[in-house]
N, C-alpha and C positions, 0 to 999 in steps of 0.2 A: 359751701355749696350744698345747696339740698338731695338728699339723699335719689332722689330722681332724674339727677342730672347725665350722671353716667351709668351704665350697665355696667354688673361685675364682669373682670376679667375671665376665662375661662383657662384651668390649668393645664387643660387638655396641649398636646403640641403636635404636630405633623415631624416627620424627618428626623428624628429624636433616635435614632439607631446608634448605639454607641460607637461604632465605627467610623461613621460620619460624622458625628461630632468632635469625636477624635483628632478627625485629621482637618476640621475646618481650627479648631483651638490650637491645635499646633503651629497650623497656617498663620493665624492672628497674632502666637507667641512669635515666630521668626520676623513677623514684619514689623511689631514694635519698634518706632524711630525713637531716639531722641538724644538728650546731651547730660550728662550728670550734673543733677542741682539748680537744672532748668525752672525758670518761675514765671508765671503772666507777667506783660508788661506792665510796668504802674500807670497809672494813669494820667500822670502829671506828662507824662511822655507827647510830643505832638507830631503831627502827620499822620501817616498811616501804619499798618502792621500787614506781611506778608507775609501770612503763614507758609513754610515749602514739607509741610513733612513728607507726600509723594515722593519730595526727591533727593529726602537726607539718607548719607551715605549707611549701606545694608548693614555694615560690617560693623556699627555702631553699636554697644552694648547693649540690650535688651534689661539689663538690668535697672537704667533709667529710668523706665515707664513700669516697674516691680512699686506696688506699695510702699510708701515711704512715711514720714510724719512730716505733716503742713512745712515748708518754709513760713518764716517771717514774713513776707510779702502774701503767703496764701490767706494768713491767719489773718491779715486786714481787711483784702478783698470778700473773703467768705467769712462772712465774720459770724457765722455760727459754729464753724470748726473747733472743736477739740485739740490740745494740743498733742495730743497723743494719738490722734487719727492715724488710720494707715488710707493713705489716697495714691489717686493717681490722676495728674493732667492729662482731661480728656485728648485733647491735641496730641498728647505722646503717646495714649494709650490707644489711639485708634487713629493710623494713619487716612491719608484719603489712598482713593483705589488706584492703583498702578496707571502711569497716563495721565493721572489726574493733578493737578494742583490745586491747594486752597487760594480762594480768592482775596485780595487784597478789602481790607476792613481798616476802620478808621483807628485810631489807638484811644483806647478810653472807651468807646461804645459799650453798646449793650453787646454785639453780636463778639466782640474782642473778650471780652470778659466771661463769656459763657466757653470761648476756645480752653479756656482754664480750671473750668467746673471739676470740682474733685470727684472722685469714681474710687467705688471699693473695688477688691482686686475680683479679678476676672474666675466667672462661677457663681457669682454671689447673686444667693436667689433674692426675688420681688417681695417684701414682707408686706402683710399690712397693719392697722394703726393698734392693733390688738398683739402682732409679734407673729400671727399664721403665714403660711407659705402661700403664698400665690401665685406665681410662678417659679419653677425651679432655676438654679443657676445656669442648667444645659439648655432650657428651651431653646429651640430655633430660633423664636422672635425676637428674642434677647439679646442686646449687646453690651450692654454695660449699666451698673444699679449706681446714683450717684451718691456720695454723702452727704446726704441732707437729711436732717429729723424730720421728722410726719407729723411729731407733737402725739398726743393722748386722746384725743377724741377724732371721729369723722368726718374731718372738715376738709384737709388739704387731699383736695381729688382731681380733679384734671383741668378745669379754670384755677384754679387755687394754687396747683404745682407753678404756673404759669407769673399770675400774680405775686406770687412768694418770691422766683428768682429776680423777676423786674426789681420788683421792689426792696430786696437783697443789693442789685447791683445800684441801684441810686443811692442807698442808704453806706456802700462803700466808698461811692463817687463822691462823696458830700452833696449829693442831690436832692437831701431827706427836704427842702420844702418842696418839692416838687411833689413828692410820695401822693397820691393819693387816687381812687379806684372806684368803680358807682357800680351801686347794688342795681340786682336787677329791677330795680323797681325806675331805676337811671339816677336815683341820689346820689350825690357824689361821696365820700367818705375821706377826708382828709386826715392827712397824719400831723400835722402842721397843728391842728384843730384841738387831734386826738393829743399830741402832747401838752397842749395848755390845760385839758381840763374838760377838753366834751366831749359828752359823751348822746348818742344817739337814743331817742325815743322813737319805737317803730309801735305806731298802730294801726294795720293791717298792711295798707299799701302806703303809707303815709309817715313820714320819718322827719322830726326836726331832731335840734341837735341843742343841749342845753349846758353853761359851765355847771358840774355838776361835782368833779375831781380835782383834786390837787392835780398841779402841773409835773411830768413826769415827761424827762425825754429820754429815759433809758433804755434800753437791749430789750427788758424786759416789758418792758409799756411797749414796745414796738410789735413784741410778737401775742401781745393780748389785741394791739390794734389790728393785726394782720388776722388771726382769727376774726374778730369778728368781719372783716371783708370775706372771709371765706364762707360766714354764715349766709351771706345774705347779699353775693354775688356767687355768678355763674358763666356757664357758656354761652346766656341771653346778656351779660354785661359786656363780653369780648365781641360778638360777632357787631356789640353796637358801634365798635371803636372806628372813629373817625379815620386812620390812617388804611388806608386800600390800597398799597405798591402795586405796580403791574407786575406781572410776572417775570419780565426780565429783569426786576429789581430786586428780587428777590434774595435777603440775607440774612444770616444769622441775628436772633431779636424775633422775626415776622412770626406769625402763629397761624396755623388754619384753623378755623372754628366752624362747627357748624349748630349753630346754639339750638335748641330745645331742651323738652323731659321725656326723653331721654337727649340730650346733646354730647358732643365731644368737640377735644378741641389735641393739637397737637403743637410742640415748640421747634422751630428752627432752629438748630444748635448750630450747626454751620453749611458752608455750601462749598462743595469743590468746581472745576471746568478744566476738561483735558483741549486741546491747543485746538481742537474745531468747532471748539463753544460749545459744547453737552455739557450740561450740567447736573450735578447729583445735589443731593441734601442728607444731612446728619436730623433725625427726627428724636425725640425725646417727649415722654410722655407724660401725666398721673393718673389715676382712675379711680373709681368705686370695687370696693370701698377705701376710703384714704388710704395712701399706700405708696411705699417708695419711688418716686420718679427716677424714667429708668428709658436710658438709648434702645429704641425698636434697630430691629434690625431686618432688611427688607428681603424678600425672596428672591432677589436678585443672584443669581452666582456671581457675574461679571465684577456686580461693583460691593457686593455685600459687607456691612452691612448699611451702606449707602444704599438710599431710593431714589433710581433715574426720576426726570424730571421733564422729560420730553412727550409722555403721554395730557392729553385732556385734562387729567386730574390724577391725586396723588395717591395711590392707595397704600393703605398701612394694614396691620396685621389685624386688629380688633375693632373695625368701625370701617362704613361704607367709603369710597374714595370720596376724598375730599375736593370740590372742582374747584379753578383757579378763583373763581369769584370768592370763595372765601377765603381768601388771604388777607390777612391783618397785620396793621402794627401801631406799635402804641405809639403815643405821641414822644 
């Protein structure tokens, strides 16, 4: 993404009184659901998944959703994890809001497989791609920073966070022919392509592609090919994406984008609905400059840090609301 794409975050916070924070961390520490040695579903799995953590039992150890090291099954799925990470399933670590239940998602999806996104432990501030603080662990806006590298230069920023998880969860799915992304200029950018050996000629708006590499389909050629989609796409590559769900479709996967320089864009992580049809959403971020992708958390007290979903349009903490026309999702 070029460096115009997103404005820098601001570390400024509102409600930041340690009192209040206090007692909202403590709130978040007692409602932690979950089960010991809990793992995402594999994906060979068929039907669907119904996520219930709203309504898993209170009295359930909170030690569950405490930083742990990857299971075996996490290490496949996220397969940039360390073995000695300390994580936490988002699912476990962030219930949906009292009232509310997760909505039933396919097994195997994109929006299933994000229910399981590893998360450092709770406080953990926003760094960016140089290791500086960005936001700190207590801001308001903040709900959780996930485990994922940034890499070493300024690339993976908020279309990029976006394109990196997709293409993370294909490349666990065994979806890698599928992989592939179009720069802003609408080129497409194959990984298919990129592992046999081309490599892309850009001069100015104009991009072919030549065998030019040894064939390489490693870990490692995957995220030299993902940089470069990060170079030379943006939030003018997503807002182009064919898929436009209506709003009552609305699931984990979809992304709101509102493309320019300066553009943004934000990911659906998940989506709950309490038994009269309200629905909330789980929002997840990246920004300028490159920088840990990280759960917003809404100003909502009700459902925090869920974002109702019943206004016009979505508002998040660092960017204008987003209105329903820009809802996307990939193919």
């Amino acid at each position: 993404m070029t460096a115009s794409e997103c404005p820098p975050l601001s570390p400024s916070s509102p409600l930041r009184t340690g009192a209040a924070w206090l007692a909202r961390a403590c709130l978040v520490a007692l409602l932690w659901p979950g089960a010991s040695g809990a793992s995402p579903l594999a994906p060979r799995l068929r039907g669907t998944v119904l996520a219930t953590a709203a309504s898993r039992a209170p009295e359930q150890s909170t030690a569950a959703s405490e930083p742990r090291v990857p299971t075996r099954e996490e290490l496949a799925r996220y397969g940039w994890l360390a073995k000695d990470a300390q994580v936490r399933p988002l699912e476990l670590a962030i219930p949906a809001p009292e009232g509310y239940t997760r909505v039933t998602l396919e097994a195997g999806s994109f929006g299933a497989w994000l229910r399981g996104l590893p998360l450092r432990a709770q406080g953990t501030p926003v760094l960016h791609f140089r290791g500086g603080e960005v936001l700190p662990g207590d801001d308001a806006r903040l709900a959780a920073v996930a485990e994922l590298d940034i890499g070493s230069a300024n690339l993976q920023q908020c279309a990029d966070s976006i394109i990196r998880l997709h293409a993370e969860w294909q490349w666990s799915s065994q979806q890698r022919e599928r992989i592939a992304y179009r720069f802003t200029s609408g080129h497409l950018a194959s990984w298919p392509k990129y592992a046999a050996g081309d490599r892309a000629r850009i001069a100015g708006s104009k991009v072919t592609w030549a065998r030019s590499a040894a064939a390489d389909s490693s870990r490692a050629a995957f995220r030299s090919y993902l940089d470069l989609v990060f170079t030379y796409a943006g939030t003018l590559s997503l807002e182009s994406a064919k898929g436009r769900p209506a709003r009552d479709e609305l699931r984990g996967g979809d992304f709101f984008v509102l493309g320019g320089s300066p553009g943004h864009t934000v990911l659906v992580l998940d989506v709950a609905a309490d038994a009269g049809g309200r629905r909330v959403a789980l929002l997840g971020q990246g920004f300028m400059p490159a920088q840990d992708f990280h759960v917003l958390s809404s100003g909502s007290d009700s459902v925090r840090p869920w974002f109702p979903l019943d206004a016009d349009a979505v508002s998040t903490p660092f960017w204008k609301p987003f209105p329903w026309t820009s809802l996307r999702r990939f193919p």
